[in-house]
N, C-alpha and C positions, 0 to 999 in steps of 0.2 A: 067926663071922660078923662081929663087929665091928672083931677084928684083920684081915680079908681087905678089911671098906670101908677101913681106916685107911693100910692099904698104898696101893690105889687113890688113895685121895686125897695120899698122900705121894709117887707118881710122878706125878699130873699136876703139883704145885706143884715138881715137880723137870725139869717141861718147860717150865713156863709161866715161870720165870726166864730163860733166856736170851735166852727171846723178847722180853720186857720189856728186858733189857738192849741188845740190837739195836734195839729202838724207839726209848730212849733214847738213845743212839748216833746213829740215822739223822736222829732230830728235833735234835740238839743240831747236827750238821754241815749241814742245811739252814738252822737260824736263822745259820749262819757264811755260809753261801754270800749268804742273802739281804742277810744286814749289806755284805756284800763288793760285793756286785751293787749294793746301794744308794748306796755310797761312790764306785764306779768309774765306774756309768753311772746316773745317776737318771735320766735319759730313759724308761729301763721301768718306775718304779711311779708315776711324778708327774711334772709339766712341769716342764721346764728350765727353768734359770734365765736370765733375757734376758743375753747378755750386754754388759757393758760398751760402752758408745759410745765409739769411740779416738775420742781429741779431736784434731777437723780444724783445719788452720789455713789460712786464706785464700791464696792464692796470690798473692805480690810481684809487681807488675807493672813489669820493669824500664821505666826513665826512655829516652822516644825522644829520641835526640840524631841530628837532621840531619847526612845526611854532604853534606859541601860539594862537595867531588870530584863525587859519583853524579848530585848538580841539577845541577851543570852540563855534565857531561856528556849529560844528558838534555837540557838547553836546547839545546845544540849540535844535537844530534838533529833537535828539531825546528824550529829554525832551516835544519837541513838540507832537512827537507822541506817546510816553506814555501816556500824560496827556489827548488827544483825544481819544486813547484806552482804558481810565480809564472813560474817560466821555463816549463813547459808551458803555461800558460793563455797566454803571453805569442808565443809560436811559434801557437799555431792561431788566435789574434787575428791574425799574419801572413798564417797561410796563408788565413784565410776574406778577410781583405781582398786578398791576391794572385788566388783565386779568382773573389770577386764582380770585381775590376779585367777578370781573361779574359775573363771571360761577357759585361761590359759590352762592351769592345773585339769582342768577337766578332760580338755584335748589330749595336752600330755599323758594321763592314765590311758584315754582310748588308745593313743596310740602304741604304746608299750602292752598293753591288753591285745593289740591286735598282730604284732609284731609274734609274742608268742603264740597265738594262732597261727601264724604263718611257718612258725619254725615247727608244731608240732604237729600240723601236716606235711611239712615236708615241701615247703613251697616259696619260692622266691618270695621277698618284701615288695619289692614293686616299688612305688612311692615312697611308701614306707622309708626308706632307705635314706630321702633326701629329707622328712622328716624330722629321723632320730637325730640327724648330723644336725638341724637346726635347734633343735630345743635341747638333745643334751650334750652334741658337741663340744661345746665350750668350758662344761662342767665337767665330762666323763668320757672324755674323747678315748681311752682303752674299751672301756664296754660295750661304745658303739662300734667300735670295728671290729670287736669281737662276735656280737650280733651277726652284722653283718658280713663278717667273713665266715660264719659258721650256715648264714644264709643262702650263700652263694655254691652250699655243698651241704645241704642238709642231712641231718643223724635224725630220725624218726627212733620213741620208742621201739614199735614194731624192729625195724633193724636191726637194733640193739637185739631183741629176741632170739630172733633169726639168726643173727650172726652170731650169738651165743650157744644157741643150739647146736650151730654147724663146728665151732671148734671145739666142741665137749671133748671130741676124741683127743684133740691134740693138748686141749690144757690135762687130761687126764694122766696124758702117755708121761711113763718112767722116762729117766736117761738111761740110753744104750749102753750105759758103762755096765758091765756084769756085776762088779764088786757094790756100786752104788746103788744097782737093782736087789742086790741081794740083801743090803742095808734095809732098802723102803719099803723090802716084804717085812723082814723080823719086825721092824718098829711098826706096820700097818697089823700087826697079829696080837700085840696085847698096846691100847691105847693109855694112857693114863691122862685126865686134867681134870682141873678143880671141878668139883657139883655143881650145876649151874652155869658152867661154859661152854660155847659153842665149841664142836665136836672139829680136832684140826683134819681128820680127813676129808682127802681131797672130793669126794664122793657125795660128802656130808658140805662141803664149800660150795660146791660146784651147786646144792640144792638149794641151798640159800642165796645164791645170786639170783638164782631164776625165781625166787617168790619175791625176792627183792626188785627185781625188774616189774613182777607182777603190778607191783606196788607204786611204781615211778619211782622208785630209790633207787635213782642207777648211781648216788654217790659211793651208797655200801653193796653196791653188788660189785663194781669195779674192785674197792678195797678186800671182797673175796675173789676174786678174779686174779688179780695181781700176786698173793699170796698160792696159786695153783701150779704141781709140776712143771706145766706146760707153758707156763704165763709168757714166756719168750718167745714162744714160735705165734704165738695172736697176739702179736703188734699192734696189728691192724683194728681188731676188736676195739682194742687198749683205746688205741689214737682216737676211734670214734665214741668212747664213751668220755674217755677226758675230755673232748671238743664239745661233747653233747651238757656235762655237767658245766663246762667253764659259762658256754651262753647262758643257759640256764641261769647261773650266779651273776651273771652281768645284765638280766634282764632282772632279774631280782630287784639288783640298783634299782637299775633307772624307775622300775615301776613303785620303789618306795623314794626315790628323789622324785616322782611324779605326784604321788597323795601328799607329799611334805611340803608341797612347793616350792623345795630348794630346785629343782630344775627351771622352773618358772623366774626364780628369784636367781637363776646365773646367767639366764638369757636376755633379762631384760639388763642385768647392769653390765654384760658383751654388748649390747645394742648402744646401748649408752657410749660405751668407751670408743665404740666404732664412729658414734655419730658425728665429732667433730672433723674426724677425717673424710666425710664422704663428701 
């Protein structure tokens, strides 16, 4: 009995060795691995070590050295474009004063255009009036009050007609003197003048005024007029064709100081001279 427990127990401690040595073994090769694991990566049993701050160094800031060349090439630049800036602004300062000059001339013609519309119906200026005194005032101050004195009492062609028809008789008629009546028969019965000259009887005058008015020539129908027996007793005639012909010639003016621009170009350098005193 005792030798059969003493066997038993002499093959388990003959199992239970190797086992023991393989423990040994597998424990001795994991404290290798651990040591190795903990030398290679400590990260996995305990925090890393911070590492090292690389030592920064500030950053040299190279020295600005002006390039001479590059300013002045930039000055030029913009000297360029100033001086083109100055020539732009300096062209539409042309064109606006060549502009306003048009507009002005332009107004001026309307108005002296409509001014003798007025006078050859027969019709006050109206506005008109305060106009002319503006624009050619200053330049032509006889013409415009000639205008408009002639305005404020108009001579219509037709008038002219009319009024010439009705003194035919009296520019016709002789002087009462017998003797000087008897003179302007013998000289009216044989005429004499050059070929080709208007005809001095009074008869042959008096026709050619009237084609002459036909015509708007009331300057050479006057000049036959004036020349006629009678021409003293139609004063009246007279006063209104000389008033009729002088407007006329003072509207003439202004409407060729209006296409010329000199009425534009007196008004603006009156404006001028007015402005430091206002």
């Amino acid at each position: 009995m005792s030798d059969g427990m003493d066997t038993a127990q002499g093959a388990q401690r003959s199992r239970m060795g190797p086992v023991l040595v393989i423990a040994v073994i597998a424990f001795a090769i994991g404290l290798a691995l651990m040591a190795y694991a903990s030398r290679n990566a400590p990260g996995l049993f305990g925090r890393a070590a911070a590492p090292s701050a690389a030592p920064t160094t500030a950053p040299t800031v190279a020295p600005i050295t002006p390039d001479v060349a590059t300013l002045a090439l930039r000055e030029a630049a913009l000297a360029a474009q100033l001086a083109n800036l100055e020539a732009r602004a300096a062209r539409i300062d042309g064109e606006s004063a060549q502009a306003e000059s048009n507009a002005g001339r332009a107004e001026a013609i309307l108005i002296t255009f409509a001014a003798r519309r007025a006078l050859d119906r027969g019709v006050g200026l109206g506005y008109l009036e305060g106009e002319l005194r503006r624009r050619f005032g200053a330049a032509f101050p006889r013409e415009v009050n000639g205008v408009i004195r002639d305005s404020r009492a108009p001579v219509t062609l037709e008038d002219l007609r009319e009024g010439l028809t009705a003194a035919a008789p009296t520019l016709l008629a002789q002087k009462s003197d017998w003797w000087a009546g008897i003179g302007s028969e013998l000289r009216s019965l044989v005429v004499i003048h050059r070929a080709g000259t208007p005809s001095p009887l009074p008869s042959d005058r008096l026709a050619r005024a009237r084609r002459q008015l036909g015509t708007g020539n009331v300057e050479t129908a006057l000049a036959e007029v004036e020349r006629l027996p009678g021409a003293a007793e139609a004063s009246n005639w007279i006063a209104a064709a000389r008033r009729y012909v002088e407007a006329r010639a003072a509207l003439d003016t202004l409407e060729s100081a209006a296409i010329t621009g000199a009425a534009t170009a007196a008004a603006g350098a009156a404006r001028a001279e007015a402005a430091p005193g206002e």
